[in-house]
C-alpha positions in Angstrom: -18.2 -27.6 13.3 -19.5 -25.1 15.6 -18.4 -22.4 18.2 -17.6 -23.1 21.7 -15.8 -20.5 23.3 -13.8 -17.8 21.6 -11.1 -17.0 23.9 -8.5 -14.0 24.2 -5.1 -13.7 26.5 -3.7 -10.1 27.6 0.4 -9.8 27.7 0.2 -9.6 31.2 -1.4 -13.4 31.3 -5.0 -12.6 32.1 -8.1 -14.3 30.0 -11.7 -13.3 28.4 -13.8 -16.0 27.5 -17.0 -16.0 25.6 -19.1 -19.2 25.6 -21.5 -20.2 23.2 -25.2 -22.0 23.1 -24.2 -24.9 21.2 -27.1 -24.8 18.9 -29.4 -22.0 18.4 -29.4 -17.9 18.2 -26.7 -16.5 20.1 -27.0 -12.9 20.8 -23.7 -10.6 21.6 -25.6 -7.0 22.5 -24.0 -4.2 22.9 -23.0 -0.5 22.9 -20.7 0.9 20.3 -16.6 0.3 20.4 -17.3 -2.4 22.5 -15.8 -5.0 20.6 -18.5 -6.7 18.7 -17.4 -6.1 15.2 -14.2 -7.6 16.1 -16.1 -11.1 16.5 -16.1 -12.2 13.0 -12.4 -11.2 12.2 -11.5 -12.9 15.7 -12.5 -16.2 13.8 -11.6 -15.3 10.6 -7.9 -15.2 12.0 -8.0 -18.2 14.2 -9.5 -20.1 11.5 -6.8 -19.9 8.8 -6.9 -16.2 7.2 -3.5 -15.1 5.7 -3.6 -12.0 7.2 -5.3 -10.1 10.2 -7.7 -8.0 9.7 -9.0 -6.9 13.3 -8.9 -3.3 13.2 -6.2 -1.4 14.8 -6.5 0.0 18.3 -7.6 -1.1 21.5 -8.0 -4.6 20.9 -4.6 -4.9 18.6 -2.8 -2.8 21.4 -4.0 -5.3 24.6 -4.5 -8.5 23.0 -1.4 -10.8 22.8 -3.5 -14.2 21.9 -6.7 -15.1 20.2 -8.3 -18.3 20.4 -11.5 -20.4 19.5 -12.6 -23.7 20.6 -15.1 -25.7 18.2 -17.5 -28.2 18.3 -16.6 -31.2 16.1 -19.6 -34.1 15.6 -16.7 -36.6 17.6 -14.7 -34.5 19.7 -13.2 -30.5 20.0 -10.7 -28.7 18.4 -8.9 -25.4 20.0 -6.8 -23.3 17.4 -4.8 -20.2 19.0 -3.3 -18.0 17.3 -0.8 -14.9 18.5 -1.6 -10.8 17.6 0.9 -9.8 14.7 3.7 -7.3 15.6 2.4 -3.3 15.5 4.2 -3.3 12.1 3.0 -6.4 11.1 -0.1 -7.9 9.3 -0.2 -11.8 10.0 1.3 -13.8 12.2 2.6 -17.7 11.9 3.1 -18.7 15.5 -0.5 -21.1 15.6 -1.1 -23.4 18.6 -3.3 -26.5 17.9 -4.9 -28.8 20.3 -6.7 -31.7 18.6 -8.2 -33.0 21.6 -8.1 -30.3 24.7 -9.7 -31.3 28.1 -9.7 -27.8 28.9 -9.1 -24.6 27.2 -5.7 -22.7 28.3 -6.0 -20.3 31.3 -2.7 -18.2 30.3 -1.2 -17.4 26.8 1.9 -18.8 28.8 0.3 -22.5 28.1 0.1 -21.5 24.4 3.1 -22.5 22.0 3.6 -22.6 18.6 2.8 -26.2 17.1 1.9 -25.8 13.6 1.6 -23.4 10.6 -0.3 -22.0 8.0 -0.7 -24.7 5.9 -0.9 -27.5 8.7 -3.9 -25.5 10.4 -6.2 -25.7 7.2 -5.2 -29.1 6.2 -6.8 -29.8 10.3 -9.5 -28.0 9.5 -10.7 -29.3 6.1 -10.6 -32.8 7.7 -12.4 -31.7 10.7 -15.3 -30.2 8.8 -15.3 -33.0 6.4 -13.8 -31.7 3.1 -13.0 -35.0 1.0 -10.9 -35.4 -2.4 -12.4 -32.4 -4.7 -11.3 -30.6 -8.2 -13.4 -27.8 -9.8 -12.0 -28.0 -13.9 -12.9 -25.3 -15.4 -14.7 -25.4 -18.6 -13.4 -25.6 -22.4 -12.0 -22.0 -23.4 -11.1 -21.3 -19.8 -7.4 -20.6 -18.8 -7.7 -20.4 -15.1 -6.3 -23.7 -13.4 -8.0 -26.5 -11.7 -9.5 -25.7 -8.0 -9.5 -27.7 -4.6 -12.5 -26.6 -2.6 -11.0 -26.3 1.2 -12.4 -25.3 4.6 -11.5 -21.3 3.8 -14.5 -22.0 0.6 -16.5 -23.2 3.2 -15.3 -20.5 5.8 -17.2 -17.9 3.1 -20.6 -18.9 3.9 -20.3 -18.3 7.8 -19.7 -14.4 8.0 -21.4 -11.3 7.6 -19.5 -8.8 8.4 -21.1 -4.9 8.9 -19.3 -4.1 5.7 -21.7 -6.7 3.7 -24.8 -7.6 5.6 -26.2 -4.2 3.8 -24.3 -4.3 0.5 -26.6 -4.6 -2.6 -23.4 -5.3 -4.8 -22.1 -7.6 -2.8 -23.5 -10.9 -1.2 -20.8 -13.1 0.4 -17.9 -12.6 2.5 -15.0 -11.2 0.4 -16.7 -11.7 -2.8 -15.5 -8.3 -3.7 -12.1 -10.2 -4.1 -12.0 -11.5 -7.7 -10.1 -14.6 -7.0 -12.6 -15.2 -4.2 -15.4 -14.5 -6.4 -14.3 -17.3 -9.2 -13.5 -19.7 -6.3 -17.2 -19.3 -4.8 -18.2 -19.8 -8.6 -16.3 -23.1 -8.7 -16.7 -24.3 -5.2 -20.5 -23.8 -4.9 -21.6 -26.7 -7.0 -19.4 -28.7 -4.7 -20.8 -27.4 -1.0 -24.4 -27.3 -2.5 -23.8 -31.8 -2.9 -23.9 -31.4 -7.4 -20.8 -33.1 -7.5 -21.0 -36.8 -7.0 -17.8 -38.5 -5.5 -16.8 -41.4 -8.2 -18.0 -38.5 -10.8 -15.2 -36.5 -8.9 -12.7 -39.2 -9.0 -13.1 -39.8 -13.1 -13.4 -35.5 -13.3 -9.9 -35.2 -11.7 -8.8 -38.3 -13.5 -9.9 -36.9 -17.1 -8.4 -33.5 -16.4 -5.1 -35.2 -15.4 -5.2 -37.0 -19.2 -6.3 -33.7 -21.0 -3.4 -32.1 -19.7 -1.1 -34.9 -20.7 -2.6 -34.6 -24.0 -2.2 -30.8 -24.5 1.3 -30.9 -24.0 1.7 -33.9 -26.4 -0.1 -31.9 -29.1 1.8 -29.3 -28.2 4.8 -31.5 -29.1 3.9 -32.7 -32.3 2.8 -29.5 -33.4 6.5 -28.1 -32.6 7.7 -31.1 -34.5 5.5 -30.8 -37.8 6.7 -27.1 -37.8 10.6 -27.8 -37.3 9.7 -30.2 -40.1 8.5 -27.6 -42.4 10.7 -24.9 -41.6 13.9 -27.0 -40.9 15.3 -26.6 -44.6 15.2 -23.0 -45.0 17.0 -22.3 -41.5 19.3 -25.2 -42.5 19.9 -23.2 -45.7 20.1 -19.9 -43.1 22.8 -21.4 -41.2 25.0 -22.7 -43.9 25.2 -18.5 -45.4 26.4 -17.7 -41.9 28.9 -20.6 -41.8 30.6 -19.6 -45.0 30.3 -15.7 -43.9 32.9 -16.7 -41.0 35.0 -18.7 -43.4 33.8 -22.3 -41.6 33.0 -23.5 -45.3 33.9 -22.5 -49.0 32.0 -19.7 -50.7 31.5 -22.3 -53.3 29.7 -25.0 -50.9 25.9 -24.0 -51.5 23.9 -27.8 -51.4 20.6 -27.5 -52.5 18.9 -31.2 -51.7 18.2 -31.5 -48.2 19.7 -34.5 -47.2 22.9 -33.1 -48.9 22.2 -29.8 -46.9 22.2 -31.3 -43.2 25.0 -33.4 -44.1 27.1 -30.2 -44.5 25.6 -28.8 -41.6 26.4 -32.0 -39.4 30.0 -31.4 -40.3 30.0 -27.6 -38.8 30.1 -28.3 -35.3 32.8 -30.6 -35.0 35.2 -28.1 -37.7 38.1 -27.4 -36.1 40.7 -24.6 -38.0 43.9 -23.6 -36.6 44.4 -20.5 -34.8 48.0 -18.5 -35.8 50.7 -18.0 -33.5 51.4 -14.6 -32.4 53.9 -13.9 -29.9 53.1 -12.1 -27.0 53.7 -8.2 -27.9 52.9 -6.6 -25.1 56.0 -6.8 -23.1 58.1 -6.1 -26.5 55.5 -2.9 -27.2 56.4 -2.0 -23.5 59.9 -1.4 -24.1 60.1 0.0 -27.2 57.7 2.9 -25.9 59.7 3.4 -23.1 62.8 4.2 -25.7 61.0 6.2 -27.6 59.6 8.5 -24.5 63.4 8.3 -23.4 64.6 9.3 -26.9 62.3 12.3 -26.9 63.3 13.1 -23.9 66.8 14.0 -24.6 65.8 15.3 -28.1 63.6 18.1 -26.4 66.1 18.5 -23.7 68.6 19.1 -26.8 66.4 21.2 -28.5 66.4 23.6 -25.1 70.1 24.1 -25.1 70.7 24.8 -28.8 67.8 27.8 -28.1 69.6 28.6 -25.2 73.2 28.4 -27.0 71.7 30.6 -30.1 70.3 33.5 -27.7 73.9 33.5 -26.5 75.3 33.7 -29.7 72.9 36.7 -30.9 73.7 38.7 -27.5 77.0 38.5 -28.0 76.7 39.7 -31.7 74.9 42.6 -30.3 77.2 42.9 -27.4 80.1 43.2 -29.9 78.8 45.8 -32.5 78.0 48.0 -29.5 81.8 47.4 -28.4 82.9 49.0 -32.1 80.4 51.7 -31.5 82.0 52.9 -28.3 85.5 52.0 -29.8 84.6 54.7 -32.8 83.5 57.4 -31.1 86.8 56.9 -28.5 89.1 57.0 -31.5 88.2 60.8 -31.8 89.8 62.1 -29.0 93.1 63.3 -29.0 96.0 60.3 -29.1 98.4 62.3 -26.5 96.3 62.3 -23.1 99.3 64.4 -21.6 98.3 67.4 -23.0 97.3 70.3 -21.0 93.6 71.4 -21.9 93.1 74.9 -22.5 89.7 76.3 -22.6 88.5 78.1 -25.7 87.0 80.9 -24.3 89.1 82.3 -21.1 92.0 80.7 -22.5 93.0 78.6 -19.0 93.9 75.1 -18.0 90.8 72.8 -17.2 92.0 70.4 -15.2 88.8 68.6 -14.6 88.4 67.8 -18.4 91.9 66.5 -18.3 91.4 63.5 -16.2 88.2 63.0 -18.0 90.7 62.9 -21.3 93.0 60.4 -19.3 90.0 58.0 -18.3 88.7 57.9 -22.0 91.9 57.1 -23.4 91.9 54.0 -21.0 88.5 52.8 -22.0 89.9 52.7 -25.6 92.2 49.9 -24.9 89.4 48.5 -22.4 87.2 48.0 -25.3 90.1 46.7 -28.1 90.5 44.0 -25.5 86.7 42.7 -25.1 86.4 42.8 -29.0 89.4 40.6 -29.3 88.1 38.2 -26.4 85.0 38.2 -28.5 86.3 37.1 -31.6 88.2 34.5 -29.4 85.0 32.9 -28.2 82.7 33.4 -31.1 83.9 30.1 -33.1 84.0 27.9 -30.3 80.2 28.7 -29.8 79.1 28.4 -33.1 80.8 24.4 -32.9 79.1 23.7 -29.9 75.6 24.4 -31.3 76.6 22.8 -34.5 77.6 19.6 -32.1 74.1 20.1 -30.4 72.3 20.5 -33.7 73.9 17.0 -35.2 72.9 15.1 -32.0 69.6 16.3 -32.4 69.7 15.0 -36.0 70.5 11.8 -34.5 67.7 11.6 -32.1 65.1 12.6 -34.7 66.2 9.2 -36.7 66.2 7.0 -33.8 63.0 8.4 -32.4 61.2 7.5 -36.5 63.0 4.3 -35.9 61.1 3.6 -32.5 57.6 4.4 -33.9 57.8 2.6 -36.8 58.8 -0.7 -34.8 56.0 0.5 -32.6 53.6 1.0 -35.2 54.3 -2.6 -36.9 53.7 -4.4 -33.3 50.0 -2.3 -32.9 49.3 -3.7 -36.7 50.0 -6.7 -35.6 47.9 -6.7 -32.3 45.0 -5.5 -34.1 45.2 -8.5 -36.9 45.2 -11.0 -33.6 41.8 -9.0 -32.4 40.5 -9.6 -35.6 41.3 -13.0 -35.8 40.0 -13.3 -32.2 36.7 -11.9 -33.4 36.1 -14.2 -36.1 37.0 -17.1 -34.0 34.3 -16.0 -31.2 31.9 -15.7 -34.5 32.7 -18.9 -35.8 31.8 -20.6 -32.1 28.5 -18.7 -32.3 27.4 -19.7 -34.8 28.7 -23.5 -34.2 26.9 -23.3 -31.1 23.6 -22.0 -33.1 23.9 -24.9 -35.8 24.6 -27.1 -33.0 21.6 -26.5 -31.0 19.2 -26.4 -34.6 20.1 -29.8 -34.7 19.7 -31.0 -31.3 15.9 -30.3 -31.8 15.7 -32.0 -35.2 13.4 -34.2 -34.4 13.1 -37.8 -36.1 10.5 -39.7 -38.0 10.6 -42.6 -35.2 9.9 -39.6 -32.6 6.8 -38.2 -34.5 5.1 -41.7 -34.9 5.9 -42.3 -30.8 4.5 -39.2 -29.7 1.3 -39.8 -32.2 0.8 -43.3 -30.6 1.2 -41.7 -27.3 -1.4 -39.0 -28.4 -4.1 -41.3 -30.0 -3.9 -44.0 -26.5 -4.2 -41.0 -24.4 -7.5 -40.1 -26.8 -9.1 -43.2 -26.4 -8.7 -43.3 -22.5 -10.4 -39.8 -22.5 -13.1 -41.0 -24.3 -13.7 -43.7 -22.5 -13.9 -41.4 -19.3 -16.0 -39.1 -21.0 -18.1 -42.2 -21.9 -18.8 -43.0 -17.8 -19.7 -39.3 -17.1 -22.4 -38.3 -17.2 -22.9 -34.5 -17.2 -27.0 -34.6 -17.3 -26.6 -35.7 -13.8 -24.6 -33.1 -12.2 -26.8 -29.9 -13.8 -29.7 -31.9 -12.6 -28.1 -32.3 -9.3 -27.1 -28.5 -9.5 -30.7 -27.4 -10.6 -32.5 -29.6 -7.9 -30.2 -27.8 -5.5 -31.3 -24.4 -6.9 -35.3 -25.7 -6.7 -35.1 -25.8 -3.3 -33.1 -23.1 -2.0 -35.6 -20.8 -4.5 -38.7 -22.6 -2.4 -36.8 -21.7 1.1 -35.6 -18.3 0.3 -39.3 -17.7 -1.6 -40.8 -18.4 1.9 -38.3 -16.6 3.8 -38.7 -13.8 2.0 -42.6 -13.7 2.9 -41.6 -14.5 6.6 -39.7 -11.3 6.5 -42.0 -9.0 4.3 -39.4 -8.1 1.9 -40.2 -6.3 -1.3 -41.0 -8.5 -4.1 -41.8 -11.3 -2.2 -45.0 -12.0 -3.9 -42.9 -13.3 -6.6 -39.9 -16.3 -6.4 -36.7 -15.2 -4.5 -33.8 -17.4 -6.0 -29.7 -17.6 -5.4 -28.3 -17.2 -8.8 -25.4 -19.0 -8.5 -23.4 -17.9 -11.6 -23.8 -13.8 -10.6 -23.5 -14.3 -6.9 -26.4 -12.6 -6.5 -30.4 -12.8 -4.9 -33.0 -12.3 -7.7 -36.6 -11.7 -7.0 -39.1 -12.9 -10.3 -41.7 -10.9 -10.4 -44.4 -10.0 -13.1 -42.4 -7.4 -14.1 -39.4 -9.4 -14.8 -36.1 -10.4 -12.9 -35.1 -7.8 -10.3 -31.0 -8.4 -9.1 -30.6 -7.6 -5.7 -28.5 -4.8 -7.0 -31.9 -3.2 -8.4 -34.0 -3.6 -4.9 -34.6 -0.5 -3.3 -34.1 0.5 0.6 -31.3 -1.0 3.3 -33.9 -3.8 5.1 -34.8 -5.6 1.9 -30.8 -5.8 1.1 -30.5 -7.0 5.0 -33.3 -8.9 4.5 -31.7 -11.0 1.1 -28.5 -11.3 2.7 -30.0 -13.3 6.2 -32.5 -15.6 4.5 -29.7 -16.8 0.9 -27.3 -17.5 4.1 -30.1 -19.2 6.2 -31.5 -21.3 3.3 -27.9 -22.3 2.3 -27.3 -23.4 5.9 -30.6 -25.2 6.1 -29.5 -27.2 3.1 -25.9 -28.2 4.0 -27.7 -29.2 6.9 -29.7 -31.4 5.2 -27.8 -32.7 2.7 -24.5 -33.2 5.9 -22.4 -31.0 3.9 -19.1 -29.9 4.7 -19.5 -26.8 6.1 -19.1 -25.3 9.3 -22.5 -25.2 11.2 -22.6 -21.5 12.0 -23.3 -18.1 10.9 -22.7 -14.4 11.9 -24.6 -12.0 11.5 -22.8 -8.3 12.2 -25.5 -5.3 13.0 -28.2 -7.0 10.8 -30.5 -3.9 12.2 -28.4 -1.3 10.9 -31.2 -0.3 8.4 -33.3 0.6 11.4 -31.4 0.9 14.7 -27.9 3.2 13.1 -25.0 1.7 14.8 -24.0 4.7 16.2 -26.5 5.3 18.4 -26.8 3.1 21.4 -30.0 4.6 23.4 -32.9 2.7 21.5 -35.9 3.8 23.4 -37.0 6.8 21.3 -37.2 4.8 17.7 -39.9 4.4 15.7 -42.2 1.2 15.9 -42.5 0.1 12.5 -38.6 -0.2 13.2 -38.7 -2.1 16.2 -41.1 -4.3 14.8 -39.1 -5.2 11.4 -36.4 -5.5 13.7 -38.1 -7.8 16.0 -39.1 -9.8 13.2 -35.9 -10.3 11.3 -34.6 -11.6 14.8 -37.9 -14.1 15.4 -37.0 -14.7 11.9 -33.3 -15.9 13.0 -34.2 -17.4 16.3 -36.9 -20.0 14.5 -34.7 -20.6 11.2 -31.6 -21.6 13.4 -33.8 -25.0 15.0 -32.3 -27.0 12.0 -32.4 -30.9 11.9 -29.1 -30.9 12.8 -27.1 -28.8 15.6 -26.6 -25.3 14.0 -25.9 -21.4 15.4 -26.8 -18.5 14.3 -24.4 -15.8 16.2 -25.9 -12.1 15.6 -23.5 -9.2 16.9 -25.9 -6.1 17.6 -26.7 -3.2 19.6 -30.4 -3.9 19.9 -31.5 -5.5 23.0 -35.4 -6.3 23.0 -37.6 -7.5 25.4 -39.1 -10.1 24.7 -38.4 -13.2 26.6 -37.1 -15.6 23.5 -34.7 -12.8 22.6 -33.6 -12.3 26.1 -33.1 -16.0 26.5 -30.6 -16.1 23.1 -28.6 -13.1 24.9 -25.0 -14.7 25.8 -23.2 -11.3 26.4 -24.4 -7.9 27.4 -21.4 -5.3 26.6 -22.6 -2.1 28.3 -22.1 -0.1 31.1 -18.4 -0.8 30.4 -18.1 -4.4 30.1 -16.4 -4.7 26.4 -14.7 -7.7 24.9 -11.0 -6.5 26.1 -11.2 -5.3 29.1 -10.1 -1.1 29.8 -7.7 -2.3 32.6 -5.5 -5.2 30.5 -1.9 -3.2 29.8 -0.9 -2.6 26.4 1.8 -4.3 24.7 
């Protein structure tokens, strides 16, 4: 599988094509923000990434498709897939052509046809990925792992985040789940795993699972074995705490035991009959409230009546006052009244005298109208005061009947309780015996256990492991002698010694006579650049030898960054050791990508040198404004 054209659509309908050598180095040159980073995640997206990771800006903002067309070894392949939404990270709508004549002129051509899933399953067939399972080793937890065409996806791209990264080799490696997978997929890609050795690996996994969860089994019977009695014994205390059995029932053999236990679940008792109160409690409390009712309403008058009766006392002894000090005055009102001192008629004190002696009789009347009424008060509150007697009784009455019906209610709740109890814990009993397991059950699940053993051994007795680490280690032998010669090609540090992949830490190791120096340990940016280009070249050169499925092409994003800084985009004043390393990482590529089989190495850079081979590998020059998305397509 290789690159033919990688393809995108503006909204308004217009198309920007890049086309590829199909073998060979491919150079994309160019000034900075022109695009070129954007290659890698381009292909990453079209090519069955979850998410999109183009940056956000220009390219997000005009874009509305992106596409790719590879090379297959019988035909073509052209996978489009449309921008996400601004707010979005992925998205599904994928268009797949398994056999195009002609690549799409307008995204209006371009309709959804497939999904996620449906686009990898197409492209693990196309680059060759057959029946595969990594099983990981004894003490391992993590599952069982299908190398795919996103595996092999991981040795294609290096991205400007990586090329240069001492900690980090491959393409998302920094992911842990991607890390394990490269860890378990490697051996696979690098041609360690032999096919009918595949077929019995996945085969014997399938039986040691079986067999773990029979063991599993049986060891959850032995233990309901041994324990069964004394939660048997558990549950019969709770059934006689709720009354099912007698406080005298306490079996001590075992059989005797779950016989009494059987019995539990299927104990029925009686529940009492209780009349429905509420309706009855209803209308007794309404008597009551209308009993006190009255009985407070009572209550107010014989107050009222008794304030009446107290005034009127007062009233009356004031009226014997006044008729006390009348009685002094003179009985005959006719009189003349002759003052003391001039000795002459005061006529003025004589009708006082006159209105007096009225008052007298005024006042003689109201005490006999009191003594009248006085009685007939005093009944009436006595009347008042007996009914109120009454009411007392008949409201002691109403609360005890009231009182008797709330007993009653709460001996029902009680009742109601238990019997909720009592189905817990039949439910509980019930269920303790449903997983009782029997005798006959144990011996099948033993048979089941021992057959399953012998077929694993018998497996186990047709693999043979020495071949795949001697497979594994031969593969290792020779990408140490390529990446050993590389490394001289290039000049890197170290390189007097053997340069090796160690496939376990993901990592390029350099043995020296001073011991084994990680890449993580090398000093200086080109030696980091340097281990990164020839572990990706030597691995291509042997899945190229060995027709491995992987896809036949590699990126390389700003692989002079240690020299040329991406930033800067005028070249001409640099240093000349620079250029020359430069120039010789780039020979380096342009001679490493003549495989025995059609291969491309794609290199995204600002550096555009002069000599004729490099010019020659030169597909597109982005300067002087011409960019992968051009500045006129509209936005979304």
């Amino acid at each position: 599988m290789r690159i033919g054209e990688i393809l995108v659509y503006s909204h308004d309908g217009q198309q920007r094509k890049i086309g590829f050598a199909p073998s060979g180095l491919n150079i994309i040159t160019g000034e900075s923000n022109s695009g070129k980073s954007a290659i890698i995640h381009i292909l990453d997206y079209c090519l069955g990434s979850k998410n999109c990771h183009i940056p956000l800006g220009i390219i997000r903002e005009k874009v509305a498709w992106y596409a790719v067309r590879l090379i297959l070894d019988d035909g073509e392949l052209f996978v489009a897939r449309k921008n996400p939404a601004a707010d979005k990270k992925t998205s599904y709508e994928i268009f797949l052509d398994t056999q195009p004549e002609t690549s799409p002129g307008s995204h209006d051509e371009l309709e959804a046809n497939s999904n996620l899933d449906g686009l990898r399953k197409v492209l693990s067939s196309a680059v060759g990925i057959g029946e595969n399972l990594h099983v990981p080793g004894e003490g391992q937890t993590r599952d069982p792992l299908e190398a795919n065409f996103r595996h092999s996806l991981i040795y294609s791209f290096q991205d400007q985040s990586v090329i240069d990264n001492k900690n980090q080799l491959f393409f998302s490696q920094n992911d842990s789940f991607v890390e394990l997978a490269i860890r378990d997929t490697l051996p696979y890609f690098l041609g360690a795993v032999d096919k009918d050795e595949l077929l019995n690996q996945n085969r014997l996994a399938s039986l040691k699972r079986r067999l773990k969860q029979l063991e599993k089994q049986l060891t959850v019977a032995i233990s309901w074995q041994d324990a069964s009695i004394d939660r048997a014994q558990s549950f019969l205390a709770e059934a006689r705490q709720v009354r099912l059995i007698g406080p005298e029932q306490r079996p001590v053999s075992p059989d005797t035991v779950f016989e009494l236990l059987a019995d539990v679940p299927s104990m029925t008792l009686e529940d009492p009959e209780f009349m429905d109160t509420d309706d009855e409690l209803e209308k007794l409390e309404d008597v009551r409230d209308s009993l006190r009712d009255e009985y407070f309403a009572i209550g107010k008058r014989i107050d009222d009546a008794l304030n009446l009766s107290v005034s009127r006392k007062e009233y009356g002894k004031e009226l014997l006052e006044q008729r006390a000090r009348l009685s002094l005055l003179p009985e005959n009102d006719q009189e003349a009244v002759v003052c003391p001192l001039c000795h002459k008629i005061d006529e003025a004190s004589q009708e006082l005298l006159q209105l007096l002696s009225g008052e007298i009789s005024d006042v003689s009347d109201r005490i006999a109208e009191l003594q009248i009424h006085g009685p007939r008060l005093q009944a009436h509150i006595s009347r008042l005061e007996k009914r109120q007697t009454e009411l007392r009784e008949q409201i002691s009455s109403s609360q005890a009947q009231i009182n008797s019906i709330l007993a009653q209610a709460e001996k029902l709740r009680e009742i109601r309780n238990l019997q909720a109890r009592r189905a817990r814990v039949q439910g509980r009993i019930s269920a303790f015996l449903e997983q009782q397991s029997s005798s006959e059950e144990r011996d099948e699940l033993e048979l089941k256990a021992e057959e399953l053993r012998r077929s694993i051994a018998q497996i186990e007795s047709n693999i043979d492991g020495d071949n795949f680490f001697a497979r594994l280690r031969n593969a290792e032998a020779n990408l140490e002698r390529l990446m050993t010669e590389y490394a001289r090609d290039l000049l890197l540090e170290h390189s007097d010694g053997q340069t090796r992949l160690d496939t376990r830490r993901l990592t390029v190791v350099s043995e020296t006579q001073y011991g084994s120096i990680p890449l993580e340990d090398m000093g200086s940016g080109d030696n980091w650049v340097g281990c990164h280009v020839i572990s990706h070249m030597a691995l291509h050169d042997w899945f190229r030898a060995k027709n491995r499925p992987v896809p036949a092409f590699v990126v390389f994003d700003q692989p002079s960054k240690a020299h040329y800084p991406p930033e800067i985009d005028d070249l001409s004043g640099m240093d000349d050791d620079d250029r020359k390393s430069v120039v010789r990482l780039f020979r380096f590529m342009y001679e490493k990508s003549e495989m025995d089989r059609p291969f491309q190495t794609i290199v995204l850079d600002h550096a555009d040198e002069k000599e004729e081979w490099f010019q020659a590998s030169v597909i597109e020059r982005w300067r002087e404004g011409v960019k992968l998305v051009p500045d006129v397509w509209p936005s979304r």
